[in-house]
N, C-alpha and C positions, 0 to 999 in steps of 0.2 A: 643163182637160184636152182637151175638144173642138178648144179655141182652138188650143191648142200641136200637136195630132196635124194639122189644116187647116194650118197654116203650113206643117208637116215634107212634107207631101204635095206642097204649092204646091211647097216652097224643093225639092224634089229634082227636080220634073220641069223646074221652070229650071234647076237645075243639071245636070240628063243636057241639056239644049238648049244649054250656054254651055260644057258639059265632054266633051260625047260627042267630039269631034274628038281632043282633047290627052289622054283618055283610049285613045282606039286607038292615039295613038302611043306612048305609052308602055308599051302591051301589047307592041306588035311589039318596041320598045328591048328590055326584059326579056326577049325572047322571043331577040332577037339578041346579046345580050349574055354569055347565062350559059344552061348547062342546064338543061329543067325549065319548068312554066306559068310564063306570065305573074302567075298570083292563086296566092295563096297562101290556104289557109282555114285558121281558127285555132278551138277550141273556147271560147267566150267566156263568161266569166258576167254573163247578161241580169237581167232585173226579177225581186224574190223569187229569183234566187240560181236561175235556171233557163239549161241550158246552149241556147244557139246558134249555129250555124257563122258566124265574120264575115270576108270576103274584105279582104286588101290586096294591093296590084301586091306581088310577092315583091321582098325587098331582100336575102334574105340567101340562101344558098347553098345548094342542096337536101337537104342531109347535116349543118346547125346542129341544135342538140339544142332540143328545145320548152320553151324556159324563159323570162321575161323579159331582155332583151336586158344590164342591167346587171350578171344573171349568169353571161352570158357569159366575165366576162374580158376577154379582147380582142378586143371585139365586133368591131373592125375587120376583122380576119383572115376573119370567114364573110362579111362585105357582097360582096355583086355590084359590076359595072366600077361600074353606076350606080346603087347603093344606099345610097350615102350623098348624093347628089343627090336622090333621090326622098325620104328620109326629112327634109332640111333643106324641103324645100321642099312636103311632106307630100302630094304627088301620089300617094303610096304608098296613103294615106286614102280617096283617090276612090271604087274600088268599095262602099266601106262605105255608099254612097245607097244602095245596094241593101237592106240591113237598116231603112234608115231606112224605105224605102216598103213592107218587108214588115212593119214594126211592131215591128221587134227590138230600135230603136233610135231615140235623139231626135238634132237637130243639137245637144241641149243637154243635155249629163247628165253623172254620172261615164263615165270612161271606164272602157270593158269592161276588166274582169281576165279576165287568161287562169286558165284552169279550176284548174291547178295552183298559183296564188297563194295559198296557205290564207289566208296572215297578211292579207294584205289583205283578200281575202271574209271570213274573222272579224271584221276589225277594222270594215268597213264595214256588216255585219249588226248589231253591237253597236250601231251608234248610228242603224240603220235605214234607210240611204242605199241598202242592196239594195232598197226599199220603190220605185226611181225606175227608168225605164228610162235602160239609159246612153245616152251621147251622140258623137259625132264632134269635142266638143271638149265643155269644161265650167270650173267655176271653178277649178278645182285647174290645167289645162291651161293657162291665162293668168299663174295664178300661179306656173310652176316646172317645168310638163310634165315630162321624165323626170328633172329635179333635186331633185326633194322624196322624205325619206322618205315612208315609209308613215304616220306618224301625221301628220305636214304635210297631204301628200293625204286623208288621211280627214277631218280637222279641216274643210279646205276642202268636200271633197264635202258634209260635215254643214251648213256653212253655207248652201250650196245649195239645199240641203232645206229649211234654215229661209227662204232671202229668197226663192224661185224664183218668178217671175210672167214675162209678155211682155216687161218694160221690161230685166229684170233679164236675161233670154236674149239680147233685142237687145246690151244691154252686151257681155255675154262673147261673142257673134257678131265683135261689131267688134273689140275687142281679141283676137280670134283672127286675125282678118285684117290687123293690125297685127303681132303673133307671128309668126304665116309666113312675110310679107313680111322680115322679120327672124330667121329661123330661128332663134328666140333658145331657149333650152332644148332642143335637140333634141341625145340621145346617138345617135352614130353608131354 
């Protein structure tokens, strides 16, 4: 636990050093783009099912209704000029170092459900995966990101909890940066 909370600390302040540049510009992009901030904050549910505010570059329109983006509809229609660009290529994620260095969040866990997902938080409490802090990507995220139901993604998240060590994070690290590079699973 020591282990993995040192890494997220290291891995964020090199990352504000190798991302602070491409992170202001695409504050100003979003800013120039579309009305409204650049961050967007979303109520997220954190470790034990406790809420926390988590920041992304805003992609969608400042007048979208707060729900997961697949129930949307036609999620297309609220995306900003460049928010389907920032979400393929998950530049939209970057501000979320920020929770990782306040402890709200790992580079490596389920990802946060938004506060209104019941079925999710139920289904991820059932088998104790609220018990981890989430992460900026994780196994479910490698395996399907926003293409997996909810018992897919819970099933995954649960195996997480069961294999989760260093070796095991480094894994799901790289094949996240192999995903990106490939925008593979991302709804617009």
């Amino acid at each position: 636990m020591l282990l993995k909370r040192a890494c997220d600390v290291a891995g964020v302040l090199l990352a504000l050093v190798v991302f602070a540049v491409p992170m202001a510009i695409v504050a100003l992009a979003v800013r120039a783009t579309s009305k409204g901030p650049a961050l967007y904050w979303s109520q997220r549910v954190g470790r034990d099912n406790r809420l926390f505010s988590m920041p992304k570059f805003r992609t969608m329109l400042t007048d979208t209704p707060v729900v997961a983006t697949h129930l949307l509809g036609d999620a297309k229609k609220h995306l900003t000029p460049i928010g389907s660009f920032l979400r393929k290529t998950s530049l939209d994620e970057l501000p979320q170092l920020w929770c990782i260095l306040k402890g709200d969040m790992s580079f490596v866990g389920p990802r946060p459900a938004l506060f209104n997902q019941d079925d999710l938080i139920a289904a991820r409490t059932a088998r104790n995966v609220h018990s981890l802090l989430p992460g900026l990507t994780g196994w479910a995220q490698v395996n399907g990101r926003d293409e997996l139901a909810i018992p897919e993604k819970v099933a995954l998240d649960a195996e997480y909890l069961r294999r989760r060590s260093f070796l095991f994070d480094l894994r799901i690290l790289g094949l996240t940066a192999i995903k990106v590079l490939g925008a593979a699973g991302v709804q617009h």
